[in-house]
VOVOBA-177921 format. One record per residue (C-alpha): residue number from 1; x, y, z. Coordinates in pm, 1 decimal, padded with zeros to 6 digits. Example, Ala and Ser with C-alpha at 12.3 -4.5 7.8 and 13.67 -1.06 7.14 Angstrom:
BEGIN
SITE;1;01230.0;-00450.0;00780.0 $
SITE;2;01367.0;-00106.0;00714.0 $
***
This chain:
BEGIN
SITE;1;-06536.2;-01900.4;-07308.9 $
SITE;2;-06785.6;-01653.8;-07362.7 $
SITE;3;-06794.0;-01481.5;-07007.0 $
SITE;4;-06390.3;-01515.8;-07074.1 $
SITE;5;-06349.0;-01168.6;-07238.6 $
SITE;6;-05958.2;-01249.6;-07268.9 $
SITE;7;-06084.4;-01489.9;-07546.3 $
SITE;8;-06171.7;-01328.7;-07819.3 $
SITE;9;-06230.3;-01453.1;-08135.8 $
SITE;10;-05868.1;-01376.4;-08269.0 $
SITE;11;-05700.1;-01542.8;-07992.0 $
SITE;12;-05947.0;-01811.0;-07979.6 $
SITE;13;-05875.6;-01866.6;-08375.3 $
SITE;14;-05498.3;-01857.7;-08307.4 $
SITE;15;-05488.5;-02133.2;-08006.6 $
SITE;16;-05695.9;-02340.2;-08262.3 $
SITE;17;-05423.2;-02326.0;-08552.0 $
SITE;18;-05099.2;-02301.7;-08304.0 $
SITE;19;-05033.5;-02715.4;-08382.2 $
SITE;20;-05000.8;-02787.7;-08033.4 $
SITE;21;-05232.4;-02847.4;-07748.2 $
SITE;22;-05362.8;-02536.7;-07538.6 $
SITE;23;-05534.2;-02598.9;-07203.8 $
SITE;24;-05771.2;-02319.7;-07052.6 $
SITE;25;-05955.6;-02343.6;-06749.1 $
SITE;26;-06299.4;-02240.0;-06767.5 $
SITE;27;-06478.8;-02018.9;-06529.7 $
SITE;28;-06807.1;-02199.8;-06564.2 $
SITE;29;-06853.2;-02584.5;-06521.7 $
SITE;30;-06991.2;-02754.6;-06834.3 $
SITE;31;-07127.4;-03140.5;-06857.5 $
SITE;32;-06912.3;-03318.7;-07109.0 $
SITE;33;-07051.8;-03677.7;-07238.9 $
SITE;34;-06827.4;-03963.8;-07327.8 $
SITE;35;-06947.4;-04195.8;-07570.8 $
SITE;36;-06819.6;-04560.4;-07630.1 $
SITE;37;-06942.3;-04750.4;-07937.8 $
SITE;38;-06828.9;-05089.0;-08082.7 $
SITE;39;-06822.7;-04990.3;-08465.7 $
SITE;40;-06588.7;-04872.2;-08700.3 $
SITE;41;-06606.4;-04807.7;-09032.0 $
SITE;42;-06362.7;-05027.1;-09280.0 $
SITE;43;-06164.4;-04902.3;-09564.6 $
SITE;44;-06443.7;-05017.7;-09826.8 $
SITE;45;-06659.7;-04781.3;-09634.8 $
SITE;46;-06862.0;-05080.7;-09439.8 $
SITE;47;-07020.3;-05053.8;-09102.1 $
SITE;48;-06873.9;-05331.0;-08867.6 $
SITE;49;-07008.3;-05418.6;-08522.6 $
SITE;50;-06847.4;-05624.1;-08275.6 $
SITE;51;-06953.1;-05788.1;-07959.3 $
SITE;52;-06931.7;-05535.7;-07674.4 $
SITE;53;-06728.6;-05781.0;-07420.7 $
SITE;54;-06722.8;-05462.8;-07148.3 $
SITE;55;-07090.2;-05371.0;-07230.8 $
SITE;56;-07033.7;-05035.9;-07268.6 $
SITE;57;-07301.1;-05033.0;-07541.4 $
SITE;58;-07599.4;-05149.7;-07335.7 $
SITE;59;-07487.9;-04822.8;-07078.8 $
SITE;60;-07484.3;-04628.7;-07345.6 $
SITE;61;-07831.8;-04696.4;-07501.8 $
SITE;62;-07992.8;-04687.0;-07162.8 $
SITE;63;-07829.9;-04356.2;-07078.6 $
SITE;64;-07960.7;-04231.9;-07449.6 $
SITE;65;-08296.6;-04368.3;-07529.1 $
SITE;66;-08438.4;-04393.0;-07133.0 $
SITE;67;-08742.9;-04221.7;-07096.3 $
SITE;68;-08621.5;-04047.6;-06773.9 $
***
């Protein structure tokens, strides 16, 4: 939003404390990466894994740790 002078930091500050969603269009395209992993942590604070049935996980390592 910076080449959006209309957004200064006051209103941008506001629209992030209003409680309710706030959609802007942006004037500039951006890339935005999804990520998808198969892990959660419990409520004893342990790291689980699970099988990745889609295999979303092997996509997402080659997309991370290629050497393109």
């Amino acid at each position: 939003m910076r080449n959006q002078p209309e957004w200064n930091e006051e209103r941008i500050e506001k629209a992030m404390n209003a409680g309710k969603e706030k959609y802007v269009t942006l004037t500039a395209t951006i890339p935005v990466f999804l990520g998808y992993f198969t892990a959660w942590v419990d409520d004893e604070g342990k790291l689980n894994f699970r099988d990745d049935i889609y295999g979303h996980d092997k996509k997402l390592a080659d997309h991370l740790f290629s050497s393109k």
